[in-house]
C-alpha positions in Angstrom: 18.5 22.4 16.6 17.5 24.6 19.7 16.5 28.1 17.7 18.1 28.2 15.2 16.9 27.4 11.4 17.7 24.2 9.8 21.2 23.9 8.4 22.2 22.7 5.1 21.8 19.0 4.2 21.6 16.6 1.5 18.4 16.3 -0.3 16.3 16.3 -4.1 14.2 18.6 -4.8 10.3 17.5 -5.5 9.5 19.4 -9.0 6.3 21.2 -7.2 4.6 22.5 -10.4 2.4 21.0 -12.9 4.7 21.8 -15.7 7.7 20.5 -13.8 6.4 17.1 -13.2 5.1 16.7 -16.9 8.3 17.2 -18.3 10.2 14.6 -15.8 7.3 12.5 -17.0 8.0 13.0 -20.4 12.1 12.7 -19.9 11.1 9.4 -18.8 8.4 8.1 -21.3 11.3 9.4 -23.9 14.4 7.8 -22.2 12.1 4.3 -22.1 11.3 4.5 -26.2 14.8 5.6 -26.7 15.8 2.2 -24.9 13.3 0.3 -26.7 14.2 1.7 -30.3 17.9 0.7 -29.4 17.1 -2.5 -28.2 14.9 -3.4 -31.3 17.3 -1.9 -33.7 20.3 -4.8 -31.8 17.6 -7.6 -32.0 17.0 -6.8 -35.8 20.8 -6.9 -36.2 20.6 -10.4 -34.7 18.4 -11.6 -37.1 15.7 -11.4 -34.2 12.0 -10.2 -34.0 11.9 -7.8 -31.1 9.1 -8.8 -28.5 8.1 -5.2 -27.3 6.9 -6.0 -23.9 11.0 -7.5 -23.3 12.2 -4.7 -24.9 10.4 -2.3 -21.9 11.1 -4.2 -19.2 15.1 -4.1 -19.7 17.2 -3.3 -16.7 18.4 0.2 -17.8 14.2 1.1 -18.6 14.2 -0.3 -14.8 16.2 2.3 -13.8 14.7 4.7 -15.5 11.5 4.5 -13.8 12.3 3.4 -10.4 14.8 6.7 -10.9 12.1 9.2 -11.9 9.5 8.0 -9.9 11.1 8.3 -7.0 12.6 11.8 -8.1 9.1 12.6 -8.8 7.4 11.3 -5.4 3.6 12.1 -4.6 1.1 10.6 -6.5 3.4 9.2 -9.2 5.3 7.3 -6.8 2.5 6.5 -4.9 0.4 4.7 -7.6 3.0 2.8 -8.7 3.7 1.5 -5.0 0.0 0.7 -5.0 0.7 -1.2 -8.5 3.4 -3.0 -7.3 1.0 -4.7 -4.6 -0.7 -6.2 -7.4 -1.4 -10.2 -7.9 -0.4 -10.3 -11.7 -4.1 -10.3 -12.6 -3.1 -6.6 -14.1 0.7 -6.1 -14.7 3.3 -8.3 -15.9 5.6 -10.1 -13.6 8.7 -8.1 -14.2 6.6 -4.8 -13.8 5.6 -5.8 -10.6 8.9 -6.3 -9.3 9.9 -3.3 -10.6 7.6 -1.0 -9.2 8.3 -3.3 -5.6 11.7 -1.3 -5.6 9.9 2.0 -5.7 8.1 1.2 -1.8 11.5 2.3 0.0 13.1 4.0 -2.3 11.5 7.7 -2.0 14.0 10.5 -0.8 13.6 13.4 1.3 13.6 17.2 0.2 16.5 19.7 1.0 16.8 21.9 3.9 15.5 24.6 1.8 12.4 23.3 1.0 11.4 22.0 4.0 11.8 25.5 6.0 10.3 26.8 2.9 7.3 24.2 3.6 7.1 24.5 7.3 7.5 28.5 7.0 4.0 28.5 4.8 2.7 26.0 6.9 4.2 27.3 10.9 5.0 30.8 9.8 8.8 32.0 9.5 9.1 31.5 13.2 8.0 28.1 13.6 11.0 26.6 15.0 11.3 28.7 17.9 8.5 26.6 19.3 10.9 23.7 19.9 14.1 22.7 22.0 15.1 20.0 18.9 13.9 19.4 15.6 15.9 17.0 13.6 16.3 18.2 9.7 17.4 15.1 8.1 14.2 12.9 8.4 14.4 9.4 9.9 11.3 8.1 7.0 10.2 9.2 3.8 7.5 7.8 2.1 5.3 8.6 -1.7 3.8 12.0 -0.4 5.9 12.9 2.9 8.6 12.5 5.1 8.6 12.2 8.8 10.7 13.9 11.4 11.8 13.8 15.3 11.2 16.7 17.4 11.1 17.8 21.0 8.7 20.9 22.4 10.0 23.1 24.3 7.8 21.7 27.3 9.5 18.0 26.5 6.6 16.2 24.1 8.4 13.7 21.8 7.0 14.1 18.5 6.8 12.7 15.1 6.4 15.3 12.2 5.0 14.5 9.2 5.5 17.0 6.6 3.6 16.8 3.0 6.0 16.9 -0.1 5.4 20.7 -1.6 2.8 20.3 -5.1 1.5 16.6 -3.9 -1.8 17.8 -3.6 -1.8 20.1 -6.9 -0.6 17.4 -9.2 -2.8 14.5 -8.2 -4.9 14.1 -11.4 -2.0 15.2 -13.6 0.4 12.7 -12.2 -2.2 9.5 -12.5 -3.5 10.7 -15.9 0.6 10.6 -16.7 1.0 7.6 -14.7 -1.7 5.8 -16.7 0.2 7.3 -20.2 3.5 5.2 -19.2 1.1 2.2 -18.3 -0.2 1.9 -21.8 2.9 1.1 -23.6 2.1 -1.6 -25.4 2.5 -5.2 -23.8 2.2 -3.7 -20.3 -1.6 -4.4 -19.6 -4.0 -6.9 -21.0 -5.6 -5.2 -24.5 -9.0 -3.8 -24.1 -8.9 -3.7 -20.2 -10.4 -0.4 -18.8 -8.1 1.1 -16.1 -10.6 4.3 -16.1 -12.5 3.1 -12.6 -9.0 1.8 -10.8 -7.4 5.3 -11.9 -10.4 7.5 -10.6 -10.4 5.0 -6.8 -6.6 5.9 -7.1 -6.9 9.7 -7.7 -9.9 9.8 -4.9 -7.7 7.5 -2.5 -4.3 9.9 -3.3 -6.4 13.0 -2.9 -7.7 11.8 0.6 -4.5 10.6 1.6 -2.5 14.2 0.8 -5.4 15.4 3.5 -3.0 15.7 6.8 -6.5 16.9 8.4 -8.7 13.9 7.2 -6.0 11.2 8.4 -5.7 13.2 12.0 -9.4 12.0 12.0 -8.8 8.2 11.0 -5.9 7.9 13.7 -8.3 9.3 16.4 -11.0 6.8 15.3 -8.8 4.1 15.0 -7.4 5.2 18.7 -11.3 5.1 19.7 -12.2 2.0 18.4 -8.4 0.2 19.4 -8.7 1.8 22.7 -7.1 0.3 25.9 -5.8 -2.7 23.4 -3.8 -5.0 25.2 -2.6 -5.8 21.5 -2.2 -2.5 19.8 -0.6 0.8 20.5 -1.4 3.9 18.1 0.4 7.6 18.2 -1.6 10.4 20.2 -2.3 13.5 18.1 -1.1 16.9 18.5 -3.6 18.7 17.3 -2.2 22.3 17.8 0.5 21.7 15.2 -1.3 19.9 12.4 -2.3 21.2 9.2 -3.8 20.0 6.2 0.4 19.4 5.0 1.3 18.6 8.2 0.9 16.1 10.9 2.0 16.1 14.2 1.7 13.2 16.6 3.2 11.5 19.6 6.9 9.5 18.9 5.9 5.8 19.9 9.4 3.9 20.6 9.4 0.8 18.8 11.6 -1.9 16.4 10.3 -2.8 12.7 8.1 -6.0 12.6 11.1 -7.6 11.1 13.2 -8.1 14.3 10.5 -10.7 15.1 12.0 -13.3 12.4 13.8 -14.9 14.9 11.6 -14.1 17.5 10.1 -17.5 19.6 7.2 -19.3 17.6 4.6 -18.1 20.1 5.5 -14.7 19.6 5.5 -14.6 16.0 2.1 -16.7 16.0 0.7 -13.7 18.2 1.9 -10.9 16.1 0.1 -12.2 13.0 -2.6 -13.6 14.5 -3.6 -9.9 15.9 -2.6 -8.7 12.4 -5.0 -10.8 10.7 -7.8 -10.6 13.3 -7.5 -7.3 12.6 -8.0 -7.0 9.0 -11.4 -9.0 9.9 -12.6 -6.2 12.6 -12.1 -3.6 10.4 -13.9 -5.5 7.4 -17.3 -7.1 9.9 -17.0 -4.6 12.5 -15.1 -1.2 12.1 -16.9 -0.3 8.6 -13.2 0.9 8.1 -9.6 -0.4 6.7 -5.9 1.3 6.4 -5.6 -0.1 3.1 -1.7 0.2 2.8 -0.1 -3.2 3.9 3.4 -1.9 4.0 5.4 -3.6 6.4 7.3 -0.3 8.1 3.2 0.7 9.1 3.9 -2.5 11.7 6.3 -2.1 14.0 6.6 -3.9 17.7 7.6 -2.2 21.3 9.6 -5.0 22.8 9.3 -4.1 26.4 5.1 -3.9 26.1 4.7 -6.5 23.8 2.9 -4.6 21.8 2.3 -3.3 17.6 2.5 0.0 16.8 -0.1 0.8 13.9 1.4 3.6 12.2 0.0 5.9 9.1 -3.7 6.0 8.2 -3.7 8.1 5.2 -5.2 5.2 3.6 -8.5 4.6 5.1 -11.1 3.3 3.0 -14.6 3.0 4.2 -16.4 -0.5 3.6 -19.9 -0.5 2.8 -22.5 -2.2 4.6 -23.2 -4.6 1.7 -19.8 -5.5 0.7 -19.2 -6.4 4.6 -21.9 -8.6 4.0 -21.5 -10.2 0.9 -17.1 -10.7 2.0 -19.1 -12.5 5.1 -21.2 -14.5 3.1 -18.0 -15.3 0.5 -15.8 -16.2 3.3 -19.0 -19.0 5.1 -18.8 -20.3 1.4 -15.0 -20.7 1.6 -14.9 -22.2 5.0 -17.3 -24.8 3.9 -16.3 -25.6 0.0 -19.6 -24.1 -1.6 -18.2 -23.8 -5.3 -22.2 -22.6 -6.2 -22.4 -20.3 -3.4 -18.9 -18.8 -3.7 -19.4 -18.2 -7.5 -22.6 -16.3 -6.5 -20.7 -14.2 -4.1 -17.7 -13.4 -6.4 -20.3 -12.5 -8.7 -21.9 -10.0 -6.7 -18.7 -8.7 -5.5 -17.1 -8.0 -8.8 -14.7 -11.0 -9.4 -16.2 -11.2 -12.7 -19.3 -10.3 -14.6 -21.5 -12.4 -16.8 -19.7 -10.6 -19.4 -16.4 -12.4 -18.1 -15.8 -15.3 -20.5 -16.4 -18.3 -18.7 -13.1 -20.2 -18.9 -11.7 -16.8 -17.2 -14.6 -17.3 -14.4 -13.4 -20.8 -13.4 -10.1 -19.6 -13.9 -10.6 -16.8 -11.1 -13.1 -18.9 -8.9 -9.9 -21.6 -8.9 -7.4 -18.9 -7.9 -10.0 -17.7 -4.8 -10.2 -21.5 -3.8 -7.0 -22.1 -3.3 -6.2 -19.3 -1.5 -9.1 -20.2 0.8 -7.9 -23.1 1.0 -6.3 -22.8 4.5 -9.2 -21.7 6.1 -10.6 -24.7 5.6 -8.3 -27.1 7.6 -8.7 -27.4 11.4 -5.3 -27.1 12.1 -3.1 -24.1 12.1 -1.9 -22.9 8.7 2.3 -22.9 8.6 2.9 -19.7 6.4 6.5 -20.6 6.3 6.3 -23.9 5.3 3.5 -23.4 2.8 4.2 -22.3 -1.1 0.7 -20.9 -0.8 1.7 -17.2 -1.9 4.1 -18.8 -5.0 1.3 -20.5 -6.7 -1.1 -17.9 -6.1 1.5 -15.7 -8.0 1.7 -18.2 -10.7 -2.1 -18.7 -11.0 -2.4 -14.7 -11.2 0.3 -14.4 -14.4 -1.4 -17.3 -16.0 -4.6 -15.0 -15.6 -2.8 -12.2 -16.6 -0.8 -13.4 -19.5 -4.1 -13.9 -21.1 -4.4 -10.7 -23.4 -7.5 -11.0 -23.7 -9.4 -10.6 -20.3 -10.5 -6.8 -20.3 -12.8 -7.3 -16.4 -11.0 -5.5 -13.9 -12.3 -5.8 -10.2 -14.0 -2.7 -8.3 -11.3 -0.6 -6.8 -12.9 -1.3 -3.9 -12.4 -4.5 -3.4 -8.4 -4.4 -5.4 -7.3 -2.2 -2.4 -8.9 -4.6 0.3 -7.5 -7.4 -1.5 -4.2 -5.5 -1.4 -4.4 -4.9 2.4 -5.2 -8.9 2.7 -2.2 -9.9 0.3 0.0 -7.6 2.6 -1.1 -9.5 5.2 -0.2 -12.9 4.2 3.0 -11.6 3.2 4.2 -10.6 6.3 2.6 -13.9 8.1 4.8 -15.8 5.9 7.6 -13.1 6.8 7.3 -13.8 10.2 6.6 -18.0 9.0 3.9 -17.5 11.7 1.4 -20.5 12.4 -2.2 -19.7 12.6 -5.6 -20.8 13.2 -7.3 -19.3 10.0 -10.3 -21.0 10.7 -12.0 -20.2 13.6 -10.6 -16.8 13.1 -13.0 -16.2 10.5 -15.9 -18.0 11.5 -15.9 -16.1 14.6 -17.1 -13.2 12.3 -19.0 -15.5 10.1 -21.3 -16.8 13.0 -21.6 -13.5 14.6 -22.7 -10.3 12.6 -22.8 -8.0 15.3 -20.2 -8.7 18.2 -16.6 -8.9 17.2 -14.7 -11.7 19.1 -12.2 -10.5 21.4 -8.6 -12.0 21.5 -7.4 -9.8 24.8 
C-alpha cells in the first residue's frame, strides 16, 4: 500500500463498548426465546410436550448464536470456542457442535476501524513506516486479526492487531456468556460454572495482553531453540503494543496438507506434537493451551512445524506436574487404586462426587489410557478411540445430576491434550504412546530428546 492509508474494504464492525455488546447479547438471548416460544407453541399444536433443551438447540437458534457470536468476537467468541473443545462432561452434544462452527468463523473489522486502531496504537502516521501493508487480513481469530506487511528495510512481517473494546468487555462478555449458558437444559442442574468462568475471564484477560504473549513466544523460542523439529516467529519488538503484535512471517502450509503425506511423515509430525505436549507438562512448567489446528502449520522445504500464537499460556504448577506424572505411571501400568488416588488429588472428582459418577469418570480415563498401555504403536486412524470417549462423556453428561466440575486448570490441559489426539487422528498418524510417556515418567528431571 506503499504510503498511502488503507483503502476501503469489506468488513463488520466489532460493537467496542460495554453497552453495545450487551444489547447484541440481549438481541440474541431474545431471538433464542422467541424461537423457543414458537417452537413450543407448534409442538402444543401437535398434541406434543415440548422438551426445552430441543426446542434451543434448533437450527435457526444455531444461527443465531454462531451469527452473534461471531459479530460479537473477543471474549464472547472466544469462550464459546473454548466450550466447543469440551468432552460432553459439561454441554450437550448438539451445543458442542454448535459452538465447533464458531472456531473459523470470526470476521475481520473494516478499513476504518483498523486505521482507527493502528492510528491510537502507531500514531496517524504509522503506515509511512512500511513499503506494503496488506488491509484485508489473511486470519482472524476470537480477539484479533492478523496481517502481512513489508518494512521499508524489507522485514516480512505478520501483524496482529487486537479487536477495538476486547479488553474492556472481558468480564461483561463471560458474565453474559454464562447468562445464555443457563437456559435451562443446557448444563447439568446444580453444577457451579463460577471457577471455569473466573479461569476463563483470567485466561481471556492474559490472552488480550499483546505484551504478555511477546514474552511467551520468546520463552518458548528460548526453550524450542535450535529445534531440528520446530520453528517459531521472531519478535519485532519495536512495533508491538499491548493491542498489537508484530513478528516475523514464517512461510508455511496448514498441518492439513499432510493427510496424504507418506506414513513416516505423518507419524513424525504427531509424534513431535505429542512429545511436545509432555515437555511442556514435566519439563517447561508451561503449555499453549489452545489446540486449534491453524496454530500447526508445516514448512515443506525444512521439514519443519511452525508453532504459531501463544496467547494462551498457562503455567503448570509444580504439584500438578507431579501428580499428572504419577497418574500417567498408574495408566501405563493398570493401577485402578493408584489412578483413583491421583484423579482424586487432581480434581477428577471429590469425595463428594457420588460414587457411581467416580467409577463412571475413572472408566472414561482408562480407556483413553488405554493406548498407552500396548507396546505397539497406537493407529489413530484406525482406532474409534475418540468416538467412544465422546460417547462415554454424553452418558456422563446426560446425567443431570452430577454438579463436580474439574479445576480449570486441568479442563484447559485436558483441552490442549484432546486437541492433540484430534489432529493425530487427522493426520491417522501411528505412534508409540508408550515409551513416549514413560520417558517422562522414569525421568523427572531430564527431558528425552527426539532430535
Amino acid at each position: 500500500m506503499g504510503s498511502d492509508p488503507p483503502p476501503d474494504d469489506t468488513g463488520i464492525a466489532v460493537p467496542s463498548g460495554r453497552a453495545a455488546r450487551f444489547v447484541q447479547f440481549g438481541r440474541i438471548a431474545s431471538g433464542i426465546m422467541g424461537g423457543v416460544a414458537a417452537g413450543g407453541l407448534r409442538a402444543l399444536a401437535s398434541g406434543k410436550r415440548p422438551d426445552l433443551a430441543e426446542l434451543l438447540l434448533t437450527p435457526a437458534n444455531t444461527l443465531r448464536l454462531t451469527q452473534g457470536l461471531s459479530h460479537l468476537r473477543g471474549a464472547a467468541l472466544k469462550l464459546g470456542q473454548m466450550l466447543s473443545m469440551d468432552t460432553g462432561l459439561l454441554l450437550p452434544d448438539e451445543l458442542t457442535a454448535i459452538l465447533g462452527r464458531m472456531r473459523d468463523d470470526a470476521r475481520h473489522m473494516p478499513p476504518k476501524q483498523l486505521q482507527a486502531t493502528l492510528n491510537a496504537e502507531w500514531g496517524a502516521e504509522w503506515y509511512t513506516h512500511f513499503a506494503r501493508f496488506d488491509v484485508r487480513p489473511f486470519a482472524a481469530a476470537s480477539i484479533g486479526q492478523v496481517h502481512r506487511a513489508v518494512t521499508r528495510d524489507g522485514q516480512d512481517l505478520a501483524i496482529k492487531v487486537q479487536y477495538p473494546g476486547v479488553r474492556a468487555s472481558i468480564d461483561s462478555d463471560v458474565t453474559n456468556m454464562a447468562t445464555l449458558l443457563r437456559l435451562p437444559g443446557l448444563v447439568p442442574r446444580g453444577m457451579d460454572l463460577a471457577p471455569l468462568l473466573a479461569e476463563a475471564k483470567r485466561q481471556l484477560h492474559a490472552e488480550a495482553d499483546y505484551l504478555a504473549e511477546a514474552q511467551h513466544l520468546s520463552r518458548f523460542g528460548e526453550v524450542l531453540g535450535g529445534s531440528e523439529m520446530f520453528v517459531l516467529p521472531q519478535l519485532h519488538p519495536a512495533l508491538c503494543t499491548p493491542q498489537v503484535l508484530a513478528m516475523t512471517f514464517v512461510h508455511s502450509a496448514p498441518l492439513e496438507t499432510l493427510e496424504n503425506a507418506p506414513q513416516a511423515l505423518r507419524d513424525r509430525v504427531a509424534t513431535a506434537l505429542i512429545d511436545l505436549v509432555l515437555r511442556e507438562l514435566f519439563h517447561f512448567g508451561m503449555m499453549q493451551t489452545d489446540p486449534n489446528l491453524a496454530n500447526y502449520r508445516y514448512d515443506p522445504k525444512t521439514g519443519r512445524i511452525v508453532l504459531l500464537d501463544f496467547g494462551a499460556v498457562q503455567p503448570i504448577a509444580p504439584q500438578l506436574a507431579a501428580d499428572f506424572r504419577t497418574l500417567a505411571g498408574a495408566a501405563l501400568n493398570s493401577g485402578a487404586d493408584t489412578t483413583r488416588a491421583a484423579m482424586l488429588r487432581i480434581g477428577y472428582f471429590d469425595q463428594a462426587t457420588a460414587p457411581h459418577h467416580q467409577a463412571l469418570i475413572q472408566s472414561m480415563f482408562e480407556a483413553a489410557m488405554a493406548p498407552l498401555q500396548q507396546e505397539t504403536p497406537f493407529d489413530f486412524g484406525q482406532s474409534d478411540l475418540l468416538e467412544r470417549l465422546r460417547d462415554m462423556g454424553l452418558a456422563i453428561g446426560q446425567d443431570r445430576d452430577l454438579a463436580h466440575v474439574p479445576p480449570a486448570a486441568t479442563l484447559f490441559l485436558h483441552r490442549k491434550i484432546g486437541g492433540m489426539y484430534l489432529m493425530a487422528a487427522k493426520l491417522k498418524a501411528r505412534v508409540a504412546l508408550r515409551p513416549l510417556v514413560a520417558a517422562y515418567c522414569d525421568d523427572a528431571t531430564t527431558p528425552p530428546r527426539m532430535e
